[in-house]
C-alpha positions in Angstrom: 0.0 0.0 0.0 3.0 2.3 1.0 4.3 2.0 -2.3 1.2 3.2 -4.3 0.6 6.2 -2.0 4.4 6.9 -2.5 4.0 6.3 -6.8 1.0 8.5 -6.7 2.5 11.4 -4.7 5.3 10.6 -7.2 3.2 11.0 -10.3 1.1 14.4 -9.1 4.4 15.9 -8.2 5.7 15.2 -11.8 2.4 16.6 -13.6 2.7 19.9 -10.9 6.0 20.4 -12.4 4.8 19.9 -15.9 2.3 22.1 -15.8 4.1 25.1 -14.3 7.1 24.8 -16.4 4.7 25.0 -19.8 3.3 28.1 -17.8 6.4 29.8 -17.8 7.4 28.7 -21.5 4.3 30.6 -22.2 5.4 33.6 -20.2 8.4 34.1 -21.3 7.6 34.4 -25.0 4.8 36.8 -24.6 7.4 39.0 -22.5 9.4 39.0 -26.0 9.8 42.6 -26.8 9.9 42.6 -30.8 12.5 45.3 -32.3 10.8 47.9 -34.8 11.7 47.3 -38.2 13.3 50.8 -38.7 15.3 50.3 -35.1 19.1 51.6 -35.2 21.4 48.4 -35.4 24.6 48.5 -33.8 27.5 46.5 -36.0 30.4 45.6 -34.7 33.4 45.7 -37.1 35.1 43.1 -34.6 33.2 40.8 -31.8 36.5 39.9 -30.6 40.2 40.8 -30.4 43.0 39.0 -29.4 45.6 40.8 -27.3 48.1 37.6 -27.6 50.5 37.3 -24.8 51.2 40.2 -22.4 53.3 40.1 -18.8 51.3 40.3 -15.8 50.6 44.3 -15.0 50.6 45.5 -18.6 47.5 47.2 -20.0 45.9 46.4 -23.1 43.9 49.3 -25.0 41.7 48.2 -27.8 39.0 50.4 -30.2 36.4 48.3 -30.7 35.0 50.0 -34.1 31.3 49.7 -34.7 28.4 51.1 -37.2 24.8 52.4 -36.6 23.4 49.8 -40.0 20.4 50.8 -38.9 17.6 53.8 -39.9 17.5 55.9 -36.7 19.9 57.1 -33.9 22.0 54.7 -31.7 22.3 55.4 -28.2 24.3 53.2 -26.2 22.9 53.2 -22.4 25.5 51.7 -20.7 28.8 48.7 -20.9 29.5 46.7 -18.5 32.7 44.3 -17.8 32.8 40.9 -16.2 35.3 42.1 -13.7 36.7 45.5 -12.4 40.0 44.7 -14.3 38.8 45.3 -17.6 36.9 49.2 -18.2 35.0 50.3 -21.4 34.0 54.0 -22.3 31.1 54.5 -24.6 30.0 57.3 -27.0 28.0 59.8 -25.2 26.0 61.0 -28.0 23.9 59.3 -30.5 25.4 57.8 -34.1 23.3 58.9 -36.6 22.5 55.7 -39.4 25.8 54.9 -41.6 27.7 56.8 -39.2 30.6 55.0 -37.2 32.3 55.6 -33.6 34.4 53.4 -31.1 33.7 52.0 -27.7 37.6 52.2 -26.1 38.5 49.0 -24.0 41.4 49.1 -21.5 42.3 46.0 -19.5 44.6 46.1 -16.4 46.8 42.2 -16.1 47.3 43.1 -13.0 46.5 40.0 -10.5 45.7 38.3 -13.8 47.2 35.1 -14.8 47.0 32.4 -18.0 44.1 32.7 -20.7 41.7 35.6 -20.3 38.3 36.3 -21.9 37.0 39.5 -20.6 33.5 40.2 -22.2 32.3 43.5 -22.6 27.9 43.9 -22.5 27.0 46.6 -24.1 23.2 47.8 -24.0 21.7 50.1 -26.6 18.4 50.8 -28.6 19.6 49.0 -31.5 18.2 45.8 -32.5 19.6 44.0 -30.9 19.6 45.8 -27.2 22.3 44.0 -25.5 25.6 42.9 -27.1 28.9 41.7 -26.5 32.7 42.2 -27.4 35.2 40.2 -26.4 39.2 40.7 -25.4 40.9 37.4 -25.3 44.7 36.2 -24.6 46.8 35.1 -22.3 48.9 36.9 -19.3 52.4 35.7 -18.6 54.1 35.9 -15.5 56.2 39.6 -15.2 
């Protein structure tokens, strides 16, 4: 008997799950926010660069180069870096469509050691809103 009660309770926990994760499926594509077809569309030249190999404590300075491809203004909100070693500075104004501007990268090795991949986010208008650059290589010891 012990072992039905224990299969059933089994069974209607399985289905409880079911259900609620189908319920959030559902959610979570209605929260989709669909990009307007004349949005500004931020274009990176280059997703990545590749510093090579530096000795711990150097800094690395890279200009990531990027295009507004889209039909109206770009404004970049904000970019953010997966560690306080690693700072971006973005354009302050908008990029008018065609027109191109840089967002500078500077990473500090200092504390760092072996293969690095510091991602920058950045978050815009554009379509789509949040992007990412990468720096990658490696940092020797000094």
């Amino acid at each position: 008997m012990k072992k039905i009660i224990i299969a059933v309770v089994v069974a209607i926990s399985f289905a409880s799950c079911q259900q609620n994760k189908n319920t959030s499926t559902v959610e979570d594509t209605t929260s989709a926010v669909v990009a307007a077809p004349d949005a500004a569309v931020l274009t990176f030249e280059k997703a990545s660069y590749d510093f090579g190999q530096i000795k711990q404590g150097e800094k690395v300075r890279y200009d990531f180069k990027f295009k507004n491809t889209g039909k109206t203004p770009l404004i970049i909100s904000n970019a953010t870096a997966t560690c306080g070693c690693t700072t971006p500075d973005i354009p302050k104004e908008p990029i008018s469509p065609g027109k191109e501007a840089v967002i500078k990268v500077v990473f500090d090795s200092t504390g760092k050691m072996g293969k690095q991949d510091k991602v920058v986010t950045v978050t815009s208008n554009g379509n789509p809103s949040v992007s990412q650059v990468h720096l990658i290589g490696s940092v020797n010891q000094s």
